[in-house]
MARKOL-725894 format. One record per residue (C-alpha): y, z, x. Coordinates in steps of 0.2 Angstrom, whole numbers, plus 2048, in hexadecimal, padded with zeros to 3 digits. Example, Ala and Ser with C-alpha at 12.3 -4.5 7.8 and 13.67 -1.06 7.14 Angstrom:
REM residues 2
7EA82783E 7FB824844 
***
This chain:
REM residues 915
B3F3ED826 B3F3DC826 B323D181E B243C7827 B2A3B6820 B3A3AF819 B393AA808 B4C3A2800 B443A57F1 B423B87F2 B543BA7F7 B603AE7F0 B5F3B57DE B613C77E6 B703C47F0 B783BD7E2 B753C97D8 B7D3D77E5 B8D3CB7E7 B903CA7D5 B8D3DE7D1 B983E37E1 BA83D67DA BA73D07EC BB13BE7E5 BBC3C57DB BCF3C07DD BDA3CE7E1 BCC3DB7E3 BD13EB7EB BD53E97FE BDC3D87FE BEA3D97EF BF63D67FD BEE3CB808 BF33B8809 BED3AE7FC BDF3A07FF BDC3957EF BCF3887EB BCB37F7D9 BBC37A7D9 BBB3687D0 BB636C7C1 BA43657BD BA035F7A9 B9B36B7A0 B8D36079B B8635C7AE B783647BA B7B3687CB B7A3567D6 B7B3557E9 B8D34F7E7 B903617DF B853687ED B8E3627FB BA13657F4 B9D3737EE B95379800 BA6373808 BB037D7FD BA538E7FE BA438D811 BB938D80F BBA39B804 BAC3A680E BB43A381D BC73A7817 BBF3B780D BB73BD81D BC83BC825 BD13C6819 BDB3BA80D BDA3BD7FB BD03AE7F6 BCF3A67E4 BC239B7E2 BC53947CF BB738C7C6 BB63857B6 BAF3757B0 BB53647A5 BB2362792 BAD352796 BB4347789 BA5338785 B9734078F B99350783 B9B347773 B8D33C779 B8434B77D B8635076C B83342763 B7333D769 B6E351764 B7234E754 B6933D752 B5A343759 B5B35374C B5D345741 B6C350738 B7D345734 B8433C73E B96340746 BA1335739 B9733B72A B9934F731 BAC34C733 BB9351741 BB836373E BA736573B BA135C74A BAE364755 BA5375750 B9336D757 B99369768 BA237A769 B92380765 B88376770 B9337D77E B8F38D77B B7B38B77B B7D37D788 B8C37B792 B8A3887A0 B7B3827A9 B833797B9 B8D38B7BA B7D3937BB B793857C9 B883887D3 B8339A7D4 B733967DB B7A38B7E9 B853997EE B943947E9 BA13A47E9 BAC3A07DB BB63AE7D3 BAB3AD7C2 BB43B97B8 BC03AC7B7 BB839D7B1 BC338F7A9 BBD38279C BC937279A BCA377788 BCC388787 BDB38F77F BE639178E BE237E797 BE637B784 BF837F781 BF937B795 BF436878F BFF36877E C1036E787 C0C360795 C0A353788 C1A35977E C2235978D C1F349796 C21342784 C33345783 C38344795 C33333791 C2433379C C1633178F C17321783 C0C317776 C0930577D BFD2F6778 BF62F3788 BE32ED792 BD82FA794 BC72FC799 BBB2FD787 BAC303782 BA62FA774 B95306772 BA0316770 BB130D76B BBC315777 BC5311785 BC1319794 BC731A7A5 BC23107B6 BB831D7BD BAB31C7AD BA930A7B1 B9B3067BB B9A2F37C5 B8B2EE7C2 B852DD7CC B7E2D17BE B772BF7BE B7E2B57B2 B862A27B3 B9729B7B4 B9C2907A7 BA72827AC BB127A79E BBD26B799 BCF26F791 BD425E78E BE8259790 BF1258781 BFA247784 BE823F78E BDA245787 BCF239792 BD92467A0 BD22587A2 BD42687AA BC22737AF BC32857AF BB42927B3 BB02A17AB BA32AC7A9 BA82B3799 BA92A278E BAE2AC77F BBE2B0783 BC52A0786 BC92A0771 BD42AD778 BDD2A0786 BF22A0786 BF3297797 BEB28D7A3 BF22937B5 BF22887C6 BF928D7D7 C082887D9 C0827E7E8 BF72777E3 BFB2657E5 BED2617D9 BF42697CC C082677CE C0B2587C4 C022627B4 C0B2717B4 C162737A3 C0A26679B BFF26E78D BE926D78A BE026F77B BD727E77C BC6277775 BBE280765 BCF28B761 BD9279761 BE9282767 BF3278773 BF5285782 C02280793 BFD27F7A4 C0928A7AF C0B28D7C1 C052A07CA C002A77D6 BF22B07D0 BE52A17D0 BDE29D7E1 BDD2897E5 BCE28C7EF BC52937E1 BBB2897D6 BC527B7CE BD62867D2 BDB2857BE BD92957B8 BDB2997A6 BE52A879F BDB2B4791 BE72C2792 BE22CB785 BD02CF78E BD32CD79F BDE2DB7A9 BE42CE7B8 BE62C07A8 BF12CE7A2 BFE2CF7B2 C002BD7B2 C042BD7A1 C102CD7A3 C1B2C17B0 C1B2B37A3 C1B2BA794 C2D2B778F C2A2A3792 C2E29A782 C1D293786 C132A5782 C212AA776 C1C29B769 C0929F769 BFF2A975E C032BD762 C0F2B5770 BFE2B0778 BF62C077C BE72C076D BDA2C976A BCA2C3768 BC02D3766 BBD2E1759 BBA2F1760 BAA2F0761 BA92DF76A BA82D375A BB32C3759 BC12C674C BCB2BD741 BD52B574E BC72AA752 BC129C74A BB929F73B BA829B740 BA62A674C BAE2B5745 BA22C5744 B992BF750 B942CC75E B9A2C576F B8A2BE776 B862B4768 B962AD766 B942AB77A B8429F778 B8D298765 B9D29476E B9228A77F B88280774 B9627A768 BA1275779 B9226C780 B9126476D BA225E773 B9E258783 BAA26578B B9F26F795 BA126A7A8 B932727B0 B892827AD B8528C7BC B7A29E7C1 B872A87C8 B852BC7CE B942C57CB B982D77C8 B9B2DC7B5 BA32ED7AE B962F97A5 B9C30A79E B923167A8 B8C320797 B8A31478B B84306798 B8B2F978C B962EA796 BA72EF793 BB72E378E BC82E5790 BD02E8781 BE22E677A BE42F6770 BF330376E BF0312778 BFB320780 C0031F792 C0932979D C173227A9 C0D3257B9 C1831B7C4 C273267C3 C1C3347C5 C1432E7D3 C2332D7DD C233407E3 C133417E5 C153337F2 C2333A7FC C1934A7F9 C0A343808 C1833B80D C2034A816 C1035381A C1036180B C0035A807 BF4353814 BE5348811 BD734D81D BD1342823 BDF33B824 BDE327822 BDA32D80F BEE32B80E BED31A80F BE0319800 BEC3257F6 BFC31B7F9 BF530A7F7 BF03107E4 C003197E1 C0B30E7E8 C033017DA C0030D7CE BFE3067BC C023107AA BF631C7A8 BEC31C79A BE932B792 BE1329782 BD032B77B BC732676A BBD333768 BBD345760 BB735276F BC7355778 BD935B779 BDF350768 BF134876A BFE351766 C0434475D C09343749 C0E333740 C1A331730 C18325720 C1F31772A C1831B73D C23324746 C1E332751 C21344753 C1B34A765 C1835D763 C1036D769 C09374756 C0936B747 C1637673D C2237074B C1B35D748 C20360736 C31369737 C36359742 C2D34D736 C34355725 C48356731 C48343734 C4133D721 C4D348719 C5A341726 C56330720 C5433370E C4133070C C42340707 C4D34D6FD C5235C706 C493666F9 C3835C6FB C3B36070D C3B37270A C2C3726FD C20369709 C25376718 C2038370B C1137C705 C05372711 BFC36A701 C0C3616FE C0E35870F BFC35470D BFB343713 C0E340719 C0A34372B BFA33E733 BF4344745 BF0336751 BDC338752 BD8335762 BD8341770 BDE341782 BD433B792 BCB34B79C BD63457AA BE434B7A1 BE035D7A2 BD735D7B2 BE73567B9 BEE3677B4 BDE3727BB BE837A7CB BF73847C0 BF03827B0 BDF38D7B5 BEB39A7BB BF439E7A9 C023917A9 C0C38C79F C0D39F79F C163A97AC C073B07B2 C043BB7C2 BF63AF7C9 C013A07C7 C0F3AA7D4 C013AE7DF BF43A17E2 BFF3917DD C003867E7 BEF3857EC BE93847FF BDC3777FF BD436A7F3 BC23657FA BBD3537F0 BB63417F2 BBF3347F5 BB93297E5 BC73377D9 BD63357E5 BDC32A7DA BD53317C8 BD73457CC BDF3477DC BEF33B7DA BF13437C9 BF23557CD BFE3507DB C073497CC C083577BD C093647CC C1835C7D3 C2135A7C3 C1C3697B8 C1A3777C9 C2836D7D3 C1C3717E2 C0B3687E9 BFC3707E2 BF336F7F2 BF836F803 BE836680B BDD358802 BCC35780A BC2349806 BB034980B BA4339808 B973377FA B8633C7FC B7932E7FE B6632D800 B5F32E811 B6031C817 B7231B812 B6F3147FF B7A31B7EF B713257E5 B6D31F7D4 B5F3217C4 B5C30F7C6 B5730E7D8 B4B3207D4 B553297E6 B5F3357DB B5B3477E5 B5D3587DC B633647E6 B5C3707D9 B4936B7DF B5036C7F3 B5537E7EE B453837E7 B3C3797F7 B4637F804 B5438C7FF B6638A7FB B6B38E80D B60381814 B69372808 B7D37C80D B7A37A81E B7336781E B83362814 B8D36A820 B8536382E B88351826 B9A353821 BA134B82D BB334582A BB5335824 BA1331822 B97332814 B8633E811 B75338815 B69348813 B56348814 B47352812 B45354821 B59359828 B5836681B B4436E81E B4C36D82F B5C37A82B B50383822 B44385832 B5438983A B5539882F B4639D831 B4A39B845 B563A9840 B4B3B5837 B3F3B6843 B4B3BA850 B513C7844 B403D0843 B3E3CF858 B4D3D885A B493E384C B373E4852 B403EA864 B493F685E B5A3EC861 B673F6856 B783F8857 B8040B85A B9040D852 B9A411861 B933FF868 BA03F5872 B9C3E687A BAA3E2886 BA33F188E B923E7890 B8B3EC8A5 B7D3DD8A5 B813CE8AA B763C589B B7F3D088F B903CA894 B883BA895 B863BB882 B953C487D B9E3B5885 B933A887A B963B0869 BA93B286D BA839E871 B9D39A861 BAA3A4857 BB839A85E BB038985C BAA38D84B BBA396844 BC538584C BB7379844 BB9380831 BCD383834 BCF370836 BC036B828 BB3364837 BA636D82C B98364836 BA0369849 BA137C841 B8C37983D B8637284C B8F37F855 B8938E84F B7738484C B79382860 B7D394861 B7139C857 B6039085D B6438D86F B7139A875 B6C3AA86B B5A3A7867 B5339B874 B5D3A3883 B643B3881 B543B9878 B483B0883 B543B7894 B523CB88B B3E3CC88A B3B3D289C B493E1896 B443E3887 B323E588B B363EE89A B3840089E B4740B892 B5740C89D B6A40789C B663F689C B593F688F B64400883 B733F3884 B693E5885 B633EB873 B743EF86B B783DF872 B6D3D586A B6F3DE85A B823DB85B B803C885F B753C8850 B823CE844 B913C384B B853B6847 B813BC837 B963B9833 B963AA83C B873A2834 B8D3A981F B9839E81A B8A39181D B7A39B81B B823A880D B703AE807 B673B3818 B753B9820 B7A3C5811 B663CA810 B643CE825 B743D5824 B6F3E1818 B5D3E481F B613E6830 B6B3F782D B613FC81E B6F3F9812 B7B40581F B893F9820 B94400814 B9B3EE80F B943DD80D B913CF817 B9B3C480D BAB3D380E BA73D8821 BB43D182D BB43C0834 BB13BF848 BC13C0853 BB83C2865 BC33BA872 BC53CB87D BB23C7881 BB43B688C BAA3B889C BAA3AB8A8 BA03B38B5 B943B88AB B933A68A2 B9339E8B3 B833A78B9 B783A68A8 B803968A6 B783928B6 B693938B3 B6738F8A1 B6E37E8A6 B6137D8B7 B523818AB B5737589F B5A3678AB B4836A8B2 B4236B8A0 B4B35A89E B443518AE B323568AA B31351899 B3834089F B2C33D8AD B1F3448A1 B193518AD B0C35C8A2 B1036F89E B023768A8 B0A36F8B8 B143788C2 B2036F8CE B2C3758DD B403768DB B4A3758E9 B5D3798EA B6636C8F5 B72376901 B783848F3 B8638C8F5 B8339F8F7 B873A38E5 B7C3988DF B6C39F8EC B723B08E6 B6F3AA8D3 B5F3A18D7 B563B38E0 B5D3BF8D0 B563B28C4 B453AA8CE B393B28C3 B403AB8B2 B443998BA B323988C1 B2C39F8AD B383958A3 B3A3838AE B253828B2 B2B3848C6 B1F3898D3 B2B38E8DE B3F38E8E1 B4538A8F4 B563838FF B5737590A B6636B911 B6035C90D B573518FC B433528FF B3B343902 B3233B8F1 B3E3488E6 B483468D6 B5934C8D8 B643578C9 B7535B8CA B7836B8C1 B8B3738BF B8F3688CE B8136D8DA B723638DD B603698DA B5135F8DE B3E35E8D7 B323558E5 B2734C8DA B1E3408E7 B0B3448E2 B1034F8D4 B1333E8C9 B0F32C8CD B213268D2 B1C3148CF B133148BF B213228B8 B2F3138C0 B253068B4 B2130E8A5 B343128A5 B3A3018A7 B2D2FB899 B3730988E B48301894 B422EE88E B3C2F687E B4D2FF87B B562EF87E B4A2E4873 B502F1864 B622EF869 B612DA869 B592DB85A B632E484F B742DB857 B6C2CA852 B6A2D183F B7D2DA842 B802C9848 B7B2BE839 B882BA82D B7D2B781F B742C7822 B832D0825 B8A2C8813 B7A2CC809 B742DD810 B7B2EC805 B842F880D B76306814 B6C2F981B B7A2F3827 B7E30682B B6930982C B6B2FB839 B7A302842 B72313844 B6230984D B6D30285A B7631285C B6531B85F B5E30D86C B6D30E877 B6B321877 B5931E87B B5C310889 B6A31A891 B5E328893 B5032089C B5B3158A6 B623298AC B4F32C8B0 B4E31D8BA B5C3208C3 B543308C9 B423288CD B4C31B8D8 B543298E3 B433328E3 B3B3218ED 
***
């Protein structure tokens, strides 16, 4: 029996609960061990994070794939697991124990500490899987992997090993991104560009042979300029030509720096003099790389590329005295007012420009010249190139290659180190005079370490052998490098390494490569690109076959979602509001290819009206007695309705099945949301109440085992989207007789049902009634009046259709009465319906005149809204000035007005031939 009302809440946890206790997600259950494989990873969430609506809507995408391939038969692995999350965990941590007020991470030690955050993972680390599972996902959770559990472990070490010696992975003093809050460096995706107003500094570097003569640089950052090597000009900047080789005084640091010529500096920019701080600066840094062997860099202090900056952003001791241990902002304000002193400052002006913060510690970061392990990404991003290249991988949509080439193509070292103590630590061990031993386990480290010494004579053979024996006698001979790897790092592994590698594992041979990787676009570079990578060079295949890239999820009018702005929705609240099947089915609906999300309120109270559409329709065939016998067949269907239906659920299947198969997740949505509301429920039920209601007989009982049948193909049709429902009507509806799950039951294959007889008639006059519909809600002719229809020389089918169906057109279109003529009646508005012309005589039904003026006052207001948003689309400034949603908010507008105008200007046309 199926209750009154539909209540998510009552059911979600329940169905659940019935998947999880019958295995249904399980990997290589019984009955699909040698079905074709279908694999997703899920990208694995930190462990430290709560469900967002960027989870909720990749995470929908990738459930709607895995129920759909699962319904079809295919072994499918859904792998989950979730990121340690390097700095957000330790931060995590930290801030626990400072609000404890316990000891703080370097007082506890390495070890001790590392214990906490184990233990804070286990109290605390699984909630967002607990969240998934609430939103439906059908992950395989008996195989849940953790980035540092001991098989992604050793998976990590042997990669590191391995890339080491193949010459892939190096120690390197290069820029990076640093935080000076947590004293790391971190990578571009945990820097955040943040619009700030500040000021640009313009000062004087007077000419070392005239100083009455001066260059003028801008900067915003008038701290770094003690840092200055160079001065660059453009090289065919006439201004500037006759300078170049000369030398300035860089004021303050009174070093003599030379003016050079490159391309990097644009002449009509500012003054067109640049000047080169390579040490904090990452495009100062590629100039310098192209000059760097110029006698002029090689005599400077540290060959010109100096550091400024201790790690945590104070001035050091290559400054001037005076301003050493200073933090960078007072030395900022010290620096501007002893150049002002010097009657070198130019101009000072407010400027608005984007600064790095670190999206944790929200400090501005600097780049940094530190040492720090990279790995050699160009050489390993040359197959995975090719890889897109020759299609045995496939971005979809597919103008995403463009965006993955461009970054690979100019792919820089990757840097893959981190100062911080949560995480995979390097493999790395360092001897009494700093060389390295790269190995899997320490005892290995140490075997090469105590070979080589002995080799060299540091040590005697026999003090080799004593410290092998006797780890308190090495103590101190070899050190491990503290810091750990970049999360990326092992993530980059996540598609062989979840599945046992490095071992030879059954999983590995069975579900690697994996079929699809569903992702946004902002990780092609950070994730993506690198799994392409390690996949290509430690599995010698792809580790996905199709990349689909779905847009972000922003607020309603089009804005990012963000703390600061207060527009940050949790999908968790939309669940306990409206039901996890309601928030599926509005990401699905959005997820159109190439565009990104914009849900509401609203769209999603809407979908979940929608299934309540569907649970009410459930009950009226239930409370009809509309079951299905078991030897039902419906290509054996007699009425013509029946067929009629057989032929739409056999279309719906084919239109959804080809939606999902080519990732158009919102196509597959609207068409099974335009089969369910209009076809099934509006139509098909509305056309089957004169049977049902009528007396028993042949008719009546196929009418009822057809509707029950359309029911459940639309159950399977509707699962992947609308999991919870479908699962609870699926089991209600046969009062748990079904023998196997909806999420186990076999996906619709119905193409023996097309009927095109049967779809011409009902088609008929669905479309006739809806056209009426139309035209009376555009003239604004009121319910309660009825209005003649006249068919304008039928043919003899369609009279035929018109006497079987009189009764329900008359009901359903409000029509008095249904006639022929051979000609259009005087004062009548015509419709053409499937190529036949149908009329509705409306000369003293409506006021033709006053219906014609009331329209054309709708047409000037339509084209007032359209003006008004080209002169803004129009305006350069506005354009220039307005962010991103509002443009888009105002692009919509238009798009609606134009829809609107070109539909009363329809409705004219038809009042004009009715004259």
């Amino acid at each position: 029996m199926i209750e009154k009302n539909y209540q998510p809440a009552d059911i979600e946890g329940r169905m659940s609960r019935l998947w999880e206790e019958a295995g249904a997600f399980r990997a290589g259950r019984a009955g699909v061990r040698d079905a074709k494989p279908f694999t997703i990873v899920i990208p694995p969430p930190n462990v430290t994070g709560s469900l967002h609506m960027g989870h909720a809507l990749n995470n929908t995408l990738q459930d709607i794939l895995c129920r759909f391939e699962r319904m079809r038969g295919r072994d499918v692995l859904w792998q989950p697991g979730t990121d340690h999350a390097g700095i957000a965990t330790q931060m995590v941590v930290e801030r626990q124990l400072m609000e404890r007020q316990e000891p703080g991470r370097r007082a506890m030690g390495r070890e001790k500490f590392l214990d906490r955050v184990w233990q804070w993972k286990a109290e605390s680390g699984g909630t967002i899987v607990n969240q998934l599972k609430r939103l439906g996902a059908s992950c395989d959770w008996s195989r849940e992997r953790f980035t540092m559990d001991e098989g992604l472990s050793r998976a990590v070490l042997k990669v590191f090993v391995e890339l080491y010696r193949a010459d892939l992975i190096y120690k390197d003093k290069r820029l990076v991104n640093w935080d000076p809050a947590l004293l790391t460096a971190i990578s571009d995706l945990e820097v955040q560009q943040t619009e700030v107003k500040g000021h640009m500094w313009h000062f004087r570097y007077p000419l070392a042979d005239d100083p009455s003569q001066y260059l003028c640089i801008a900067t915003t950052r008038p701290e770094t300029m003690l840092g200055d090597g160079a001065v660059a000009v453009h090289p065919d900047d006439e201004r500037y030509k006759h300078l170049v080789g000369k030398l300035v005084r860089l004021p303050l640091a009174e070093r003599l720096i030379p003016v050079i010529a490159d391309e990097y500096p644009d002449p009509e920019k500012g003054s067109g003099a640049v000047k080169i701080t390579a040490a904090h600066d990452f495009n100062d840094f590629e100039v310098w790389q192209r000059h760097r062997e110029r006698d002029y860099f090689k005599k400077q202090l540290n060959g010109g590329l100096i550091n400024l900056f201790t790690p945590a952003a104070e001035l050091n001791e290559n400054c001037p005295p005076q301003y050493r241990g200073l933090d960078r902002y007072a030395a900022r304000k010290r620096i501007v007012a002893d150049l002002e002193a010097l009657g070198l400052v130019d101009k000072i002006e407010p400027h608005v420009h984007m600064v790095p913060h670190g999206d944790r510690s929200g400090v501005v970061i600097e780049p940094l010249l530190t040492d720090q392990w990279y790995v050699d990404a160009k050489t390993l991003a040359r197959p995975a190139i090719t890889a897109v290249q020759n299609g045995s991988t496939r971005f979809v949509p597919k103008n995403y290659e463009k965006t993955y080439f461009d970054w690979m193509e100019n792919i820089q070292p990757w840097c893959i180190s981190r100062q911080l103590w949560w995480g995979h630590q390097i493999p790395a061990w360092y001897g009494p005079d700093d060389r390295v031993f790269v190995a899997e386990t320490e005892e290995e480290a140490v075997g090469m370490a105590l070979g080589y010494y002995v080799e060299q004579e540091v040590i005697t053979p026999e003090q080799g052998r004593e410290m092998a024996l006797d780890p308190a006698k090495r103590e101190g001979f070899i050190t491990r490098d503290e810091d750990v790897l970049d999360t990326w790092f092992s993530s980059a592994l996540w598609p062989f390494s979840t599945l046992g590698w490095p071992d030879d594992t059954p999983e590995v041979k069975r579900y690697y490569p994996t079929n699809t990787l569903v992702t946004g676009f902002d990780i092609i570079f950070f994730w993506v690109a690198r799994m392409m990578m390690m996949g290509l060079q430690f599995m010698k295949e792809v580790p996905f076959k199709d990349i689909y890239i779905h847009g972000i999820v922003r607020d309603e009018k089009g804005a990012k979602m963000s703390k600061s702005k207060g527009n940050v929705v949790d999908p968790l609240e939309l669940i306990d509001d409206f039901g996890a099947d309601a928030l599926r089915f509005t990401m699905a609906s959005l997820a159109t290819p190439g565009r990104d999300v914009k849900p509401s309120r609203q769209r999603i109270e809407g979908y979940r009206n929608f299934a309540t559409k569907l649970w009410n329709a459930a009950r009226f065939a239930e409370m009809n007695a509309c079951a299905l016998p078991t030897d039902f067949d419906p290509k054996g269907a007699k009425e013509t309705l029946n067929r009629w239906i057989a032929h739409e659920t056999s279309r719906a299947a084919r239109e959804v099945t080809e939606a999902i198969e080519g990732y158009r997740f919102n196509e597959a949505a609207s068409a099974v949301y335009r089969f369910i509301w209009n076809v099934y429920c509006d139509w098909y039920l509305e056309l089957a109440k004169p049977v049902l209601s009528g007396p028993d007989g042949a008719a009546k009982a196929e009418t009822r085992a057809m509707v029950a049948w359309a029911r459940d193909e639309i159950l399977k049709l509707l699962h992947p989207f609308m999991p919870f429902i479908t699962e609870e009507l699926w089991d209600v509806t046969a009062a748990g007789k079904r023998g196997v799950l909806l999420t186990l039951t076999e996906w619709p294959s119905l193409a023996a049902l097309d009927d095109e007889a049967a779809e011409g008639e009902i088609g008929w006059v669905v479309d006739l009634v809806t056209a009426v519909r139309s035209l009376r809600s555009e003239m604004n002719i009121a319910p309660a009046t009825l209005v003649p229809l006249v068919l304008v020389t039928p043919s003899a089918e369609t009279e035929a259709r018109a006497q079987r169906w009189t009764d329900v057109i008359k009901r359903l279109a409000r029509v008095s009465e249904i006639s022929s003529a051979s000609g259009m009646p005087q004062g009548a508005v015509q419709l053409l319906v499937r190529g036949e012309v149908a009329a509705l005589p409306l000369k003293g039904v409506i006021d033709l005149a006053a219906e014609k003026s009331r329209l054309e006052k709708e047409v000037a207001k339509a084209e007032a809204d359209i003006k008004r948003v080209d002169a803004k689309l129009g305006n350069a400034d506005f354009m220039a000035r307005a962010p991103e949603e509002v443009v888009e908010e105002q692009r919509e507008r238009r798009e609606e007005a134009e829809a609107r105008r070109t539909k009363i200007l329809e409705a004219l046309e038809r009042l004009r031939s009715a004259a």
